[in-house]
C-alpha positions as CSV (number, residue, x, y, z in Angstrom):
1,X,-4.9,-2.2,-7.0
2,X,-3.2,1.0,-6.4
3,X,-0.2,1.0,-3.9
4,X,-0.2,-3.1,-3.5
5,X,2.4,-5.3,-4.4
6,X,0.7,-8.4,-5.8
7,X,2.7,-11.6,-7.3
8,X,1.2,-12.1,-10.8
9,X,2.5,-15.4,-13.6
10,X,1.6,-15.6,-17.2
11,X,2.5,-19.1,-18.4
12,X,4.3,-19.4,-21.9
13,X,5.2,-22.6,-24.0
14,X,8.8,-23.2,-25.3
15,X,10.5,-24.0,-28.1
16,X,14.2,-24.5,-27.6
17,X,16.0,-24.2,-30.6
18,X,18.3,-21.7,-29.5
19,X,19.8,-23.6,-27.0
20,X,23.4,-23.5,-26.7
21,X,25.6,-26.6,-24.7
22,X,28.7,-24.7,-24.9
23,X,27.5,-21.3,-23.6
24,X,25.0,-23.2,-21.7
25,X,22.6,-20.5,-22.4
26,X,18.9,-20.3,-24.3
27,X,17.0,-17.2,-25.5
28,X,13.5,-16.7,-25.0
29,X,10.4,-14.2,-25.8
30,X,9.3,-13.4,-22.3
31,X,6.8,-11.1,-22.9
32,X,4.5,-11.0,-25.5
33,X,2.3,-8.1,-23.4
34,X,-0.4,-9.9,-25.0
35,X,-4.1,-9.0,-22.7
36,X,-5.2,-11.8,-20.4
37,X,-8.9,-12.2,-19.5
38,X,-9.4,-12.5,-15.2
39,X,-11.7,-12.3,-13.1
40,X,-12.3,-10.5,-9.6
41,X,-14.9,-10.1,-7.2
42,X,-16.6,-7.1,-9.5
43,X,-16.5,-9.6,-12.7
44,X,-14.6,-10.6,-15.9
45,X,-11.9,-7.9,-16.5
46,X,-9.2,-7.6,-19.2
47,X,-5.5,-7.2,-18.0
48,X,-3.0,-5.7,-19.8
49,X,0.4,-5.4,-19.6
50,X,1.8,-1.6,-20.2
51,X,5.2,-2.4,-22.0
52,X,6.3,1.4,-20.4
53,X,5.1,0.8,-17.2
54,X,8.2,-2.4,-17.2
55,X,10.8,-1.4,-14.7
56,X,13.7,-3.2,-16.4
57,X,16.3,-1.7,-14.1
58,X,16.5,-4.8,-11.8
59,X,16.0,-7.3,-14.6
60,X,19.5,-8.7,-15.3
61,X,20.0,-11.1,-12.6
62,X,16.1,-12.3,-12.5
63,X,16.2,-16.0,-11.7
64,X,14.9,-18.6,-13.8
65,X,13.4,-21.1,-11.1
66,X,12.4,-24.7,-11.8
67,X,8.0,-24.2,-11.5
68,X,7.7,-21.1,-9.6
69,X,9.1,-23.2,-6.5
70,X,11.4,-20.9,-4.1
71,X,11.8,-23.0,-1.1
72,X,15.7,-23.4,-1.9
73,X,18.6,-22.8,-3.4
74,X,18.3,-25.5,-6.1
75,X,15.1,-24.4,-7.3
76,X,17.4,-21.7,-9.2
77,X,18.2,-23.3,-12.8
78,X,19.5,-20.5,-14.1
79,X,19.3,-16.5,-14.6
80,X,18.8,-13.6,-16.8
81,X,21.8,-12.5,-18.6
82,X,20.5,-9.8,-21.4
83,X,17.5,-8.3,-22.6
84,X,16.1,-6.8,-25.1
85,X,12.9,-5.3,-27.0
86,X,12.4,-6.6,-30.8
87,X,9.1,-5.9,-32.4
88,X,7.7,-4.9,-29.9
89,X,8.4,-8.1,-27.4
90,X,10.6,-8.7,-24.3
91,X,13.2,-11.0,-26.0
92,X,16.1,-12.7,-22.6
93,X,18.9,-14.7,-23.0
94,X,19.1,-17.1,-19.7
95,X,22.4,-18.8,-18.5
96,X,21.9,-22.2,-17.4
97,X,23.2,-23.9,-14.1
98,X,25.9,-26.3,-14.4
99,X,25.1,-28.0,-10.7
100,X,24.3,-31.4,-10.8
101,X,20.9,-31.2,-9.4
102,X,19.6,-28.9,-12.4
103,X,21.2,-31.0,-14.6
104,X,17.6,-33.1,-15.2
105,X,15.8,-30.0,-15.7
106,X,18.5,-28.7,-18.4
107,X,18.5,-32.0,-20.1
108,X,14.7,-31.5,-20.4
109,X,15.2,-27.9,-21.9
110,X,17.9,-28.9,-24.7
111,X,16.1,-31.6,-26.0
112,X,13.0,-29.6,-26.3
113,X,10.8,-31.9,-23.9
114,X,10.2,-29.6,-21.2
115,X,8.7,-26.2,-23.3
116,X,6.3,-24.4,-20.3
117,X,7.7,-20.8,-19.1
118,X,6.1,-18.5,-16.8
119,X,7.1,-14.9,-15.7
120,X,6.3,-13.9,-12.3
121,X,5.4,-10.5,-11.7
122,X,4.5,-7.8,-9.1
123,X,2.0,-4.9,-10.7
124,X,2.7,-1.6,-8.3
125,X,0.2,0.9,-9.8
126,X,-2.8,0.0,-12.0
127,X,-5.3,1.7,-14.4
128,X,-8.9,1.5,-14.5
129,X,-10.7,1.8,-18.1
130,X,-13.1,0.7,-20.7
131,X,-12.7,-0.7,-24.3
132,X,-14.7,0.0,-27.2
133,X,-17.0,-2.6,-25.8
134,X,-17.3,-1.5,-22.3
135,X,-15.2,-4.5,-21.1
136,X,-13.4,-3.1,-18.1
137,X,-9.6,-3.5,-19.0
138,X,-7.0,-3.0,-15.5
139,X,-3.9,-1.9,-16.9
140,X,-0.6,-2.6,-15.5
141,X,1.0,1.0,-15.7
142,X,3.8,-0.1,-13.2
143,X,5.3,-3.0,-13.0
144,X,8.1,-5.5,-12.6
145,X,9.0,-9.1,-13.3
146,X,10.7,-10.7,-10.4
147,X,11.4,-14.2,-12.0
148,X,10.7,-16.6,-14.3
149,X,10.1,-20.5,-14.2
150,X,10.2,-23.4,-16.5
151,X,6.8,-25.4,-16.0
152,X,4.9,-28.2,-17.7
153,X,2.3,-26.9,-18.9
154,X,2.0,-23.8,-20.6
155,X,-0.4,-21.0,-21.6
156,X,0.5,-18.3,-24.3
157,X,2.5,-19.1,-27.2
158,X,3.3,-16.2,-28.2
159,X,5.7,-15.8,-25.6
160,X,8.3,-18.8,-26.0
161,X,12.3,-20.0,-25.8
162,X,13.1,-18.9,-29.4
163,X,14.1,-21.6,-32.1
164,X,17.2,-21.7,-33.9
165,X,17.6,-22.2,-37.6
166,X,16.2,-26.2,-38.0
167,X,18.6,-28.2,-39.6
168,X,17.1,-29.4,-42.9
169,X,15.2,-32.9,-42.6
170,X,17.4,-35.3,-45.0
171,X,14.5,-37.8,-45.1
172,X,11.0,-39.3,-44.2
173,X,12.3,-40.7,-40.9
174,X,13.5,-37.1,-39.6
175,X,9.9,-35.8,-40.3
176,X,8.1,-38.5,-38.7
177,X,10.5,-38.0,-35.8
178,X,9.8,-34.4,-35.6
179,X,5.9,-34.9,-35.8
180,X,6.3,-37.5,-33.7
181,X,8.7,-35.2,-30.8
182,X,5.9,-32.6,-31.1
183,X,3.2,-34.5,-30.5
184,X,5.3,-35.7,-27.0
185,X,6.2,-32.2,-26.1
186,X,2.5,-30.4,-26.2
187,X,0.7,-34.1,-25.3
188,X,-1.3,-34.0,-28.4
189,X,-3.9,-37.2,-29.6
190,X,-2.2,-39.4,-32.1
191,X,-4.7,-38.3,-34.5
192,X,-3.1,-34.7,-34.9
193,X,0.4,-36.9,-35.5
194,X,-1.8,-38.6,-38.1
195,X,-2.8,-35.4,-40.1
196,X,0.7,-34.2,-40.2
197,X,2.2,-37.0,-41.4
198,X,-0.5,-37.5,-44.2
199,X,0.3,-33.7,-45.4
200,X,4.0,-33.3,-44.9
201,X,4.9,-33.2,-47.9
202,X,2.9,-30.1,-48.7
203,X,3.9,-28.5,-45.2
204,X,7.5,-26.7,-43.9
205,X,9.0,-27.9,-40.9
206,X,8.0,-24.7,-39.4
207,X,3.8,-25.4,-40.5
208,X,4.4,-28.5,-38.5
209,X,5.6,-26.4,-35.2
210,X,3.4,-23.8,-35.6
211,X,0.2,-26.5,-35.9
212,X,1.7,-28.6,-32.9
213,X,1.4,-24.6,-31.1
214,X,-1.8,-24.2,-32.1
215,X,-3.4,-27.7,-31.5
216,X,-2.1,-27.2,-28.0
217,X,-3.3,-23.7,-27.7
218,X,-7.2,-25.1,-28.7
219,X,-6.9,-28.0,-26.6
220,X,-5.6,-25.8,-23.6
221,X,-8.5,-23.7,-24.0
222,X,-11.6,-26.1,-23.9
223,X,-10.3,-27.5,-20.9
224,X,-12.0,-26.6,-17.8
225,X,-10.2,-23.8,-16.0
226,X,-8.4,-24.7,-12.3
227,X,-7.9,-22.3,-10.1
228,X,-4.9,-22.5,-8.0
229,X,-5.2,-21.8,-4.2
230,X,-3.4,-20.2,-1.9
231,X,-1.3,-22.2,1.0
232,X,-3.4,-22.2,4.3
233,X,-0.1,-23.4,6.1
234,X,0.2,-20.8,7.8
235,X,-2.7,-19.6,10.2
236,X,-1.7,-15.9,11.0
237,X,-1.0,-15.5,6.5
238,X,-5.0,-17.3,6.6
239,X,-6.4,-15.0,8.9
240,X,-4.6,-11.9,6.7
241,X,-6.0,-12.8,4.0
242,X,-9.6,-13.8,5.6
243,X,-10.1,-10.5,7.4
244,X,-8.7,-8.5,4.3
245,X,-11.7,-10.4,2.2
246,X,-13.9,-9.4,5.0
247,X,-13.2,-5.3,4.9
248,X,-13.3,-6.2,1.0
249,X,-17.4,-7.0,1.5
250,X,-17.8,-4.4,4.4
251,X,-16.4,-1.1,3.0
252,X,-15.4,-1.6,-0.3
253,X,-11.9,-0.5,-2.0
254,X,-9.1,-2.9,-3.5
255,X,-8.9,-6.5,-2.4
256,X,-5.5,-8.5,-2.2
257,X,-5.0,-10.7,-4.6
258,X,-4.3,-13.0,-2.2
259,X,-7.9,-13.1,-0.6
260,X,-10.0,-13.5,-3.6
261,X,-10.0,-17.1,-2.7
262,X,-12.3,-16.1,0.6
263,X,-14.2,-13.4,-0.9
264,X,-17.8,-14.8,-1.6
265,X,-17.7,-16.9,2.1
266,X,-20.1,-15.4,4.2
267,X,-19.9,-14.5,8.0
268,X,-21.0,-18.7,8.7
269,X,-18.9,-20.1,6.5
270,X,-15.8,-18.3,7.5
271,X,-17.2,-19.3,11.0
272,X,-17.4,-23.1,9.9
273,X,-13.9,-22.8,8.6
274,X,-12.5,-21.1,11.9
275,X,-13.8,-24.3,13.4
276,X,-13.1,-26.8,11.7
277,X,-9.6,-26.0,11.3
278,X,-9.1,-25.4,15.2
279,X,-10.6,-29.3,15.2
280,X,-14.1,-28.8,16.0
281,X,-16.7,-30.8,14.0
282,X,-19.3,-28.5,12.3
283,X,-21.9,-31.3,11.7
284,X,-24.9,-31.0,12.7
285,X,-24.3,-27.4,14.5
286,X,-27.4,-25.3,13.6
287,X,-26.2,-21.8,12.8
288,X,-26.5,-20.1,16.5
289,X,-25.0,-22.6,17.9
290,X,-22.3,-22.4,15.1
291,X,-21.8,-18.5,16.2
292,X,-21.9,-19.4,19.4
293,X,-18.7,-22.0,19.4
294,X,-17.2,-19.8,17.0
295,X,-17.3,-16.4,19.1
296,X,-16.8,-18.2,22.1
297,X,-14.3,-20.8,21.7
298,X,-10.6,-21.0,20.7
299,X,-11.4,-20.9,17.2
300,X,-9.6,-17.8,15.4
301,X,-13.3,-16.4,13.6
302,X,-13.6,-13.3,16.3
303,X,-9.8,-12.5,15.8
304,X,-10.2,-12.5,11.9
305,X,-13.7,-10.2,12.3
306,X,-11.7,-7.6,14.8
307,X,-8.7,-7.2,12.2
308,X,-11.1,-6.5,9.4
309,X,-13.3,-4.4,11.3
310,X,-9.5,-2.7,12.1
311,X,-8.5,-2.3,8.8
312,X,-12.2,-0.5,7.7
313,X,-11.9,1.9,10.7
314,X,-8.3,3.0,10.3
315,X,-9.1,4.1,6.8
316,X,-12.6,5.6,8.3
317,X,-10.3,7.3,11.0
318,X,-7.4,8.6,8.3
319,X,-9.8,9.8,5.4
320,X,-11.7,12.3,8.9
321,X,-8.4,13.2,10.6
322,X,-7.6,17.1,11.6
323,X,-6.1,19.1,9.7
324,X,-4.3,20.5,12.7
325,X,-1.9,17.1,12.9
326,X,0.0,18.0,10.1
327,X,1.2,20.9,12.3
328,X,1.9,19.1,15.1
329,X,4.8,17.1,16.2
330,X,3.8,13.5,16.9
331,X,5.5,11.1,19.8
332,X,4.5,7.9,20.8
333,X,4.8,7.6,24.9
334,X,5.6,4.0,26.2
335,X,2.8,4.6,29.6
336,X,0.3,6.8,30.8
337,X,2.5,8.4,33.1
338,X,3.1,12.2,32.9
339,X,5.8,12.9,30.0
340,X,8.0,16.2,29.9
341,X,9.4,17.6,26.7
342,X,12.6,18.8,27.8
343,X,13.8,21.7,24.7
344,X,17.2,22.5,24.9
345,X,17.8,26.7,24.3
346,X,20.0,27.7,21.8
347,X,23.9,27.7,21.5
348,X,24.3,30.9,20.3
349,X,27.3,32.0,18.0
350,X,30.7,30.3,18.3
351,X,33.5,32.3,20.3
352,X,36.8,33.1,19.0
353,X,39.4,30.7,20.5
354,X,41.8,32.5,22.5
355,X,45.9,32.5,21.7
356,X,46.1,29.1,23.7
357,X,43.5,27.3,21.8
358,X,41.3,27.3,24.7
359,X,37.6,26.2,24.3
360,X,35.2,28.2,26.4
361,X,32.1,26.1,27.9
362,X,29.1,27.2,27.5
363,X,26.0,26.5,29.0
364,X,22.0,26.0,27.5
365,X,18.8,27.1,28.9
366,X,16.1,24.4,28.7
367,X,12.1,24.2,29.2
368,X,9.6,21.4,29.5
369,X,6.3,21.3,28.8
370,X,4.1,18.5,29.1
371,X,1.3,15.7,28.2
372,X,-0.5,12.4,29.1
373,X,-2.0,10.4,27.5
374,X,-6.0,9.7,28.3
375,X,-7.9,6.5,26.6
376,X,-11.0,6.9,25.2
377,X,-13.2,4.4,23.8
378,X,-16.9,3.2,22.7
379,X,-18.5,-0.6,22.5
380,X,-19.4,-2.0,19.5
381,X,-21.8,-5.0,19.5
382,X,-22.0,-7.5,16.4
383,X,-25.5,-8.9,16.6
384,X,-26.8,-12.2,16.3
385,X,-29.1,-11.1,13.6
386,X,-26.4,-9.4,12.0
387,X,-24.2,-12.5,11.8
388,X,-26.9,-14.6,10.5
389,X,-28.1,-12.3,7.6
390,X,-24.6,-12.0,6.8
391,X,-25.4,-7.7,6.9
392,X,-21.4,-6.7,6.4
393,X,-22.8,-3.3,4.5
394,X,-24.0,-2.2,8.1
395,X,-20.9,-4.0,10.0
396,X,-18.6,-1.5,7.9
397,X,-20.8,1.2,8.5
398,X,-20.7,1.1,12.2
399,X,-16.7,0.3,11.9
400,X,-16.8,3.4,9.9
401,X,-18.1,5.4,12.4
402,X,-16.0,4.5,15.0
403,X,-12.7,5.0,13.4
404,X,-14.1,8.6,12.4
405,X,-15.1,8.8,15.7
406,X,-11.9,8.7,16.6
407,X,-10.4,10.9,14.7
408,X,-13.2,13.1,15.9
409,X,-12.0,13.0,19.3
410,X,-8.3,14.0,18.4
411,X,-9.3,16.8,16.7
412,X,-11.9,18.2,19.5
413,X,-8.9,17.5,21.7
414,X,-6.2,19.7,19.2
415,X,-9.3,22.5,18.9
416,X,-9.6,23.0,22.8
417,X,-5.6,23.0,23.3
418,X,-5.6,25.7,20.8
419,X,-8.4,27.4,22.1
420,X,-8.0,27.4,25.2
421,X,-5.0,29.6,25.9
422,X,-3.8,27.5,28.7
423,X,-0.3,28.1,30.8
424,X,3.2,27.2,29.6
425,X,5.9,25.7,32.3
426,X,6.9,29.5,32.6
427,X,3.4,30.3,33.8
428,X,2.5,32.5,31.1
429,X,0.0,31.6,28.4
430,X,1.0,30.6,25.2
431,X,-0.8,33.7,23.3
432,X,-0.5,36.9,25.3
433,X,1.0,40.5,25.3
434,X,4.5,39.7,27.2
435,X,5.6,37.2,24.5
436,X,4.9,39.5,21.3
437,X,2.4,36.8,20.0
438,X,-1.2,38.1,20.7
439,X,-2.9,40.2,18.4
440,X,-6.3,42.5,18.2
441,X,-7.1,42.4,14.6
442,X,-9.5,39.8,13.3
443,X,-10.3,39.1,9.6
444,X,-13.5,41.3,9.7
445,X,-11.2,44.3,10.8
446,X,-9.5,47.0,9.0
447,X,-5.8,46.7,9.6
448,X,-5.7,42.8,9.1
449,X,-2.7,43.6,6.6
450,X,-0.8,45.3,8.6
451,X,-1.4,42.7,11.5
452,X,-0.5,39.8,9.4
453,X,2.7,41.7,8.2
454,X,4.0,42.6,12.0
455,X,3.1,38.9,13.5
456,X,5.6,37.7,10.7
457,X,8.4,40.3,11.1
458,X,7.8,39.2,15.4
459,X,8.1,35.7,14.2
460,X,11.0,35.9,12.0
461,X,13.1,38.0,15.0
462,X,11.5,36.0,18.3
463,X,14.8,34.6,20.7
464,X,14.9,31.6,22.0
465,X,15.2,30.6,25.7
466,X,19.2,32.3,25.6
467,X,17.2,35.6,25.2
468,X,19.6,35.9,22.2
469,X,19.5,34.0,19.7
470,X,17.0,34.9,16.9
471,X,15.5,31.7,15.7
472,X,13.4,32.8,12.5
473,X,10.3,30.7,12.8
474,X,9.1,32.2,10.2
475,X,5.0,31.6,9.8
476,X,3.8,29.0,6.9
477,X,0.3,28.3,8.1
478,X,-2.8,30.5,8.3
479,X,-5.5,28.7,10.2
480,X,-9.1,29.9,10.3
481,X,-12.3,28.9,10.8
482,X,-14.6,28.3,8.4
483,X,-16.9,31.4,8.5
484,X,-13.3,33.0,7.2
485,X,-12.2,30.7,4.4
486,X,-13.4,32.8,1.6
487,X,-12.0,36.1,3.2
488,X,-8.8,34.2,3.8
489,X,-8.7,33.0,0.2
490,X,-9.2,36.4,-1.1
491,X,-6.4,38.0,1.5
492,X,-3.6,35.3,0.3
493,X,-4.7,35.3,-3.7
494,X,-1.9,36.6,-6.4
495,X,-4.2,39.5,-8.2
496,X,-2.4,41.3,-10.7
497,X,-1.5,44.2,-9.8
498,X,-0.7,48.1,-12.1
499,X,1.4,48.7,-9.2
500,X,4.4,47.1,-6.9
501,X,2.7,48.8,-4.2
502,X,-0.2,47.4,-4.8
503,X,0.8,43.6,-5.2
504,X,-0.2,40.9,-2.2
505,X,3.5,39.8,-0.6
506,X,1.4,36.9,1.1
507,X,0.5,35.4,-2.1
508,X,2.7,32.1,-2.1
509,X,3.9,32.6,1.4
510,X,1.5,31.3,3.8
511,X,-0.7,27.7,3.4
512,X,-4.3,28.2,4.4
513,X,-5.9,25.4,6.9
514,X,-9.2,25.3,7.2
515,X,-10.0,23.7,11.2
516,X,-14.0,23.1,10.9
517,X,-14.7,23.2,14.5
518,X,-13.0,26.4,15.0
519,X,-15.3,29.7,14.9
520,X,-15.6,33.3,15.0
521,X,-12.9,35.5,12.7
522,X,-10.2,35.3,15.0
523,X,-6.7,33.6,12.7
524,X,-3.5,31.6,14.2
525,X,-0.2,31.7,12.5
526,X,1.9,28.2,12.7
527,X,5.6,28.2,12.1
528,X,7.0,24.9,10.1
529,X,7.1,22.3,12.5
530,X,9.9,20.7,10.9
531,X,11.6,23.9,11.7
532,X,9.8,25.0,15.3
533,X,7.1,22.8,16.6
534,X,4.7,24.0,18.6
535,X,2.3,21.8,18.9
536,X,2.9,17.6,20.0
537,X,0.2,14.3,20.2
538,X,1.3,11.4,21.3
539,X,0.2,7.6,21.4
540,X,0.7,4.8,23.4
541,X,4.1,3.0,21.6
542,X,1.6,-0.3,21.2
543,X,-1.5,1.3,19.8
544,X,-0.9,4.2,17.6
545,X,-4.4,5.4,16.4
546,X,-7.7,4.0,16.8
547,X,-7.8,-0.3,18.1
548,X,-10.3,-2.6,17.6
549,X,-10.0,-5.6,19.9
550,X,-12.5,-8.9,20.9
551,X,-14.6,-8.3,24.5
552,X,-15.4,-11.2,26.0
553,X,-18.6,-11.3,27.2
554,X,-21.9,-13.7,27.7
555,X,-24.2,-10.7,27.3
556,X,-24.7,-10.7,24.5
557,X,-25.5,-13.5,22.0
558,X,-23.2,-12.0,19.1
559,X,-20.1,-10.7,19.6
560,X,-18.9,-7.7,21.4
561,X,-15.9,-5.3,20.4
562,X,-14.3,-2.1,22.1
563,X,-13.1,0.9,20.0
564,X,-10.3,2.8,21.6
565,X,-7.7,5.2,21.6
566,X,-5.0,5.9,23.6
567,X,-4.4,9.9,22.9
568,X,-2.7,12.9,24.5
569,X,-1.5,16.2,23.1
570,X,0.1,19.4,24.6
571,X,2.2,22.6,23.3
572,X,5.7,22.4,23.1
573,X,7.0,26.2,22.3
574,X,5.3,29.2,21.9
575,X,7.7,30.9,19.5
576,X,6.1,29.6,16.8
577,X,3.0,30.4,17.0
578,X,0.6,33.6,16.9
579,X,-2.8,34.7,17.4
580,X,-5.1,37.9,16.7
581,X,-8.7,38.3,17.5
582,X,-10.5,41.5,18.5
């Protein structure tokens, strides 16, 4: 789960020796890092805690919440003071609340009847491998722990609230109270209280807590598991986590932890649910005529099938975008109306006051150029069949190919601005003899070192609109086609060279671009557009990229969906820039 931020627990029980009334603090082995067997929607996997990967920079002030609950204030019952790393465990010492309403829960802790801890935890960056089995292990190689809870019921002993030294039993009675407060704590069958009190004369106080641990620990583990669900309170967090399951099963890649829960329904039973929870009764419904309600009705089914098909095209459309964005200065427009760049010229150099400390005004050229946006867009139709046969494989493939479809049609766009040569505001092109920025040497062409070297020294002296003022937009990208990438490899590699003469100054210098759909061995120089943009796209401010949304229609008996894209782009300055073909 690479890039997500996903709330994890691991449960610990508790053994509160160290508690301390006057300090009204209690130490505890948090983290054992002990592996923890899950399970996703590929299988059994083993997770493991990297004890490097912690992040303990934000740990001292962690709160320790009464069973995970964070709905208010007086969930808090106390927080993390100090921490520290002893054989190889994360060792805390907690401060406890003094309010009244924690009070219950403290009691609880001192006299060791409430022993269940959990850490909460969010895992940033994980690690996929194998052990010496082939058991897929996910470790945690980034991580953090956010807070930690006292609960019931706990799950690891290892990692516990760490006992003081036990005062010394005096007599039989202390012993059979100790068994007896054990057996209480870990709700353990009298017939465990039975063995210990038969052999405690042959067993340390210590052999009695470590078998309570360990009779819990057994019992714990031949209970049947439970799996804890998420809250479907909230319908927009349900339909998150539905449509994120959904892209899961139609293209692949890491699924929330969130939506595991909804991961093996298929296309009807997500469609059932929609209904049933917008109060429709599913009984009886044979499955068209479940589809039918379902796509049709005020249930929110086509809503959560749109943002999934969404999510799989915008990664379809970012994994095929042009390389010529990255050059490119990107706006977002709030119409379709005409928009005008206005670019302010330069100020120049600052003037020497006079005797009277007099400021001079001075005024600044300006230009425009600009762009609109256009919409383009395809139909995509969900079939009937489709839903019914539950096909997602060929749902994510057709999402797929819109959203690189898109992405298609921005960079056809960005090609055919660059081809095309077309006419500034000034009503000269962008490339041509006047400006300084046209060239006659191609990469098949003797001379192409020489060109290369004078379209950079034009581009580090070029003026801005003052006439002036040299800007230095000096040139970081080569773009070519690819007939020329291996010429253009060869012209910008660092060779050794016997000679200074004979080294390659354009080693290092200039980034090469390969732009697929360009051809021929004509070459463009780009300036930083951080520095001087000459390029711009735009989107419309409420859908930036490609959109899926719902059609309605009765046409058709599945469900029908429009891909679109609201996209414009358009040349801002030609000063950074340069071309040369023969």
């Amino acid at each position: 789960m690479t890039g997500h931020d996903i709330a994890l627990h691991r449960s610990a029980s508790l053994s509160i020796g160290s508690f301390d009334a006057d300090a009204r603090t209690v130490e505890a082995t948090i983290s054992t890092f002990a592996d923890v067997t899950r399970r996703d929607a590929r299988g059994a996997y083993v997770e493991r805690l990297d004890p490097a990967g912690l992040d303990l920079s934000n740990l001292t002030g962690v709160p320790l919440l009464d069973g995970h609950r964070q709905g208010s204030a007086r969930d808090v019952i106390g927080v993390l003071e100090t921490h520290r790393m002893e054989s190889g465990q994360l060792v805390a010492t907690f401060r406890l609340s003094g309010a009244a309403d924690a009070a219950p829960i403290i009691e609880r802790i001192s006299e060791g009847t409430l022993r269940g801890v959990s850490v909460g935890y969010r895992v940033t960056r994980w690690q996929e491998s194998r052990d010496g089995q082939g058991q897929r292990v996910r470790t945690a190689v980034a991580w953090q722990i956010h807070e930690a809870s006292a609960v019931a019921i706990a799950a690891d002993p290892g990692a516990t609230f760490r006992s003081g030294t036990p005062m010394p039993l005096d007599n039989e009675n202390d012993r059979a109270e100790l068994i007896q407060r054990i057996r209480s704590a870990h709700a353990l069958p009298e017939d465990w209280a039975t063995r210990m009190t038969e052999a405690a004369d042959e067993l340390t106080d210590d052999e009695i807590r470590q078998s309570g641990r360990d009779e819990a620990l057994t019992r714990r583990r031949s209970l049947p598991q439970i799996r804890v669900g998420h809250s479907s309170d909230d319908p927009a967090a349900l339909r998150t986590r539905q449509a994120d399951a959904l892209a899961f099963r139609m293209a692949g890649g890491e699924l929330p932890e969130a939506s595991r829960d909804f991961v093996g329904l298929s296309l009807k039973e997500m469609a059932a649910d929609a209904l049933a929870r917008s109060g429709v009764s599913v009984r009886g419904l044979s499955t068209d005529e479940l589809f039918q309600r379902a796509a049709h009705g005020t249930s929110d089914f086509p809503l959560v099938v749109s943002n999934a098909m969404g999510k799989v095209a915008a990664e379809a459309y970012r994994a095929a975008e042009s390389p010529l964005k990255a050059l490119a200065r990107q706006r977002t427009l709030p119409n379709f109306k005409e928009s005008t760049s206005i670019r302010l010229g330069e100020m120049g150099r600052l003037e020497e006051m006079t005797e009277q400390g007099e400021f001079k005004a001075t005024s600044r050229a300006e230009n425009g150029e600009t762009l609109h946006l256009r919409t383009f867009g395809r139909k995509i139709n969900v079939s009937r069949k489709l839903m019914i046969d539950d096909d997602l494989n060929l749902l994510g493939d057709m999402t797929a190919a819109m959203g690189q479809a898109a992405a298609q049609t921005e960079a056809d766009e960005l090609v055919s601005l660059l081809t095309a040569n077309p006419d500034l505001s000034d009503g000269t092109p962008v490339f041509d003899a006047s400006r300084g920025n046209l060239g006659t040497v191609d990469f098949n062409q003797a001379g192409l070192f020489d060109e290369v070297a004078s379209a950079r020294a034009h581009m580090r002296t070029v003026k801005g609109l003052d006439g002036k003022t040299i800007i230095d937009a000096a040139p970081k990208y080569l773009i070519v086609s690819p007939a020329m990438e291996t010429d253009a490899e060869r012209f910008l590699s660092a060779i050794y060279a016997p000679k200074t003469d004979d080294a390659n100054p354009f080693a290092g210098k200039l980034e090469l671009v390969i732009e697929p759909r360009l051809t021929g061995a004509g070459w463009f120089l780009m300036a930083d557009p951080a520095r001087l943009a000459s390029l711009q796209y735009a989107y419309l401010a409420a859908a930036p990229g490609v959109q899926i949304q719902r059609m309605e229609s009765w046409e058709t008996l599945g469900m029908s969906f429009r891909a679109f894209l609201d996209f414009g782009c358009g040349w801002l300055d030609w000063r950074g820039a340069y071309y040369s073909a023969a």
